[in-house]
N, C-alpha and C positions, 0 to 999 in steps of 0.2 A: 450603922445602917447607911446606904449608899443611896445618893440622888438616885429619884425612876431615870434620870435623862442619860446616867452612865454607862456607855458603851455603846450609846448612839448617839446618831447626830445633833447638833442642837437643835432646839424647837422640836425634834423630830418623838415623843412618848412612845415606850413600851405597851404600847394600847392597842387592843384591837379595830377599834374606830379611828385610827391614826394610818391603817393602810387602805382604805375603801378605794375603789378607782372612778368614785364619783362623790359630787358632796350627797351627802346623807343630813337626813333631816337630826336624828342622833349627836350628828361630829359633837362637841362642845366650842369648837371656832363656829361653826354653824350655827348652835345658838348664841353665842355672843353677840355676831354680827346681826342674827337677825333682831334681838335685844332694841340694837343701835341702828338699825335700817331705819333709810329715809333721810331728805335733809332735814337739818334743823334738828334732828332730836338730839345728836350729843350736843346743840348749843344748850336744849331744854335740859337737859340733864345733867350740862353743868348750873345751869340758875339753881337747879334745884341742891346741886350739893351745898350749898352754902345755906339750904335750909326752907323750908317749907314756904311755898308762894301761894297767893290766891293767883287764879285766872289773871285777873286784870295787874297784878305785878307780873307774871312774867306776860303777856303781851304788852305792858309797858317798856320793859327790859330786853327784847328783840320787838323792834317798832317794826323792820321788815319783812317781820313774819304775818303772813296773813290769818284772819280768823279760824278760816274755813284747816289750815297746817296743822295751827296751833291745837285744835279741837281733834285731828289726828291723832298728833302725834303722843299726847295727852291720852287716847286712849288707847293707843298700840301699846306704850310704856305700861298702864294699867293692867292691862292683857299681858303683857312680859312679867306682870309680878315685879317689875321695876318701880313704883310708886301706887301708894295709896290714895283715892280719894277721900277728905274729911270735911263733913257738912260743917258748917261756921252756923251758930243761931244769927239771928238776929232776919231785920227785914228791907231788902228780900236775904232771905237766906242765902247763901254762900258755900262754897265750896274751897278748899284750902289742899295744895297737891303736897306731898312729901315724899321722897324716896323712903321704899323698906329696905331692908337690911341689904337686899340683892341685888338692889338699886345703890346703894352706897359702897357698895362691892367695885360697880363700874370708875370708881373714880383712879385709880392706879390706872388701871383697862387703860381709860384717855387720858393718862399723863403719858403711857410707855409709847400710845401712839401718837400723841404730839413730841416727846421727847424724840421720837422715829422721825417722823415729818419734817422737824425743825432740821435734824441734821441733814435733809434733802434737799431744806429750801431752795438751795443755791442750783439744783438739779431744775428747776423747775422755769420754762418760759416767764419772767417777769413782765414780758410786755404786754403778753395777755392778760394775766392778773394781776392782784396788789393780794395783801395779807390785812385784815385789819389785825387791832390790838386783840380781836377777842377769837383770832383765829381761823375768823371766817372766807372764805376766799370770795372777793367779788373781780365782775371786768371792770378795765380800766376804760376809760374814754377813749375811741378810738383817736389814732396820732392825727394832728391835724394835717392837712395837705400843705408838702410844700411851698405851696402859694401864700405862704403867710397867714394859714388860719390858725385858730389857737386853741389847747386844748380844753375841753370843757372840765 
């Protein structure tokens, strides 16, 4: 049996959804990406590979996430059939997130496109941003002025 990709280009599938001359809501990169649309949800959806959070751990676990994101992006993922929510007993009761099967799907997804990314690093303006350790991209403090200021 022969790879679908042989005889064509890479990335490029023998599919009919692979020649449309617009995105289509259909494509399968279309759904992926819309999966992972918005920020902050691949940082949520890496917390969550590592295993089922309440609320209050992953809003512990991205402090820079706001409430009102986090309560998104929580249920856009829901809505993608990327995670479940499970009631926790107790009082007050509780809520506890875990990726389904098609949410733990996405973890390759974000390793091929940081393994992508990384190898661009170097392509990319450093003075505008920094990387932290978890990927994220924030600005830097702007450079201080000549005049001897310093950077914050």
């Amino acid at each position: 049996m022969t790879h679908p990709t042989v005889g064509h280009a890479p990335g490029l599938p023998d599919d009919p959804r692979a020649r449309v001359a617009a995105p289509a809501p259909g494509c399968p990169v279309e759904i992926a990406l819309d999966a992972l649309r918005g920020r902050w949800t691949t940082l949520v959806v890496r917390e969550l590979l590592t295993g089922p959070r309440t609320y209050s751990e992953l809003s512990a676990a991205l402090p820079a996430l706001s409430d009102k994101v986090l309560t998104d992006r929580l249920r856009h993922l829901a809505e993608a059939a990327v995670l479940d929510r499970e009631r926790v007993p107790g009082f007050p009761p509780g809520v506890r997130y875990r990726l389904t099967e098609r949410g733990r799907e996405l973890g390759p997804v974000l390793q091929a496109l940081w393994d992508w990314g990384a190898r661009y690093a170097g392509d990319h303006d450093h003075d505008a941003e920094e990387t932290t350790g978890a990927g994220l991209a924030v600005p830097r403090p702007a450079r201080a002025a000549a005049a001897g200021g310093s950077r914050a």
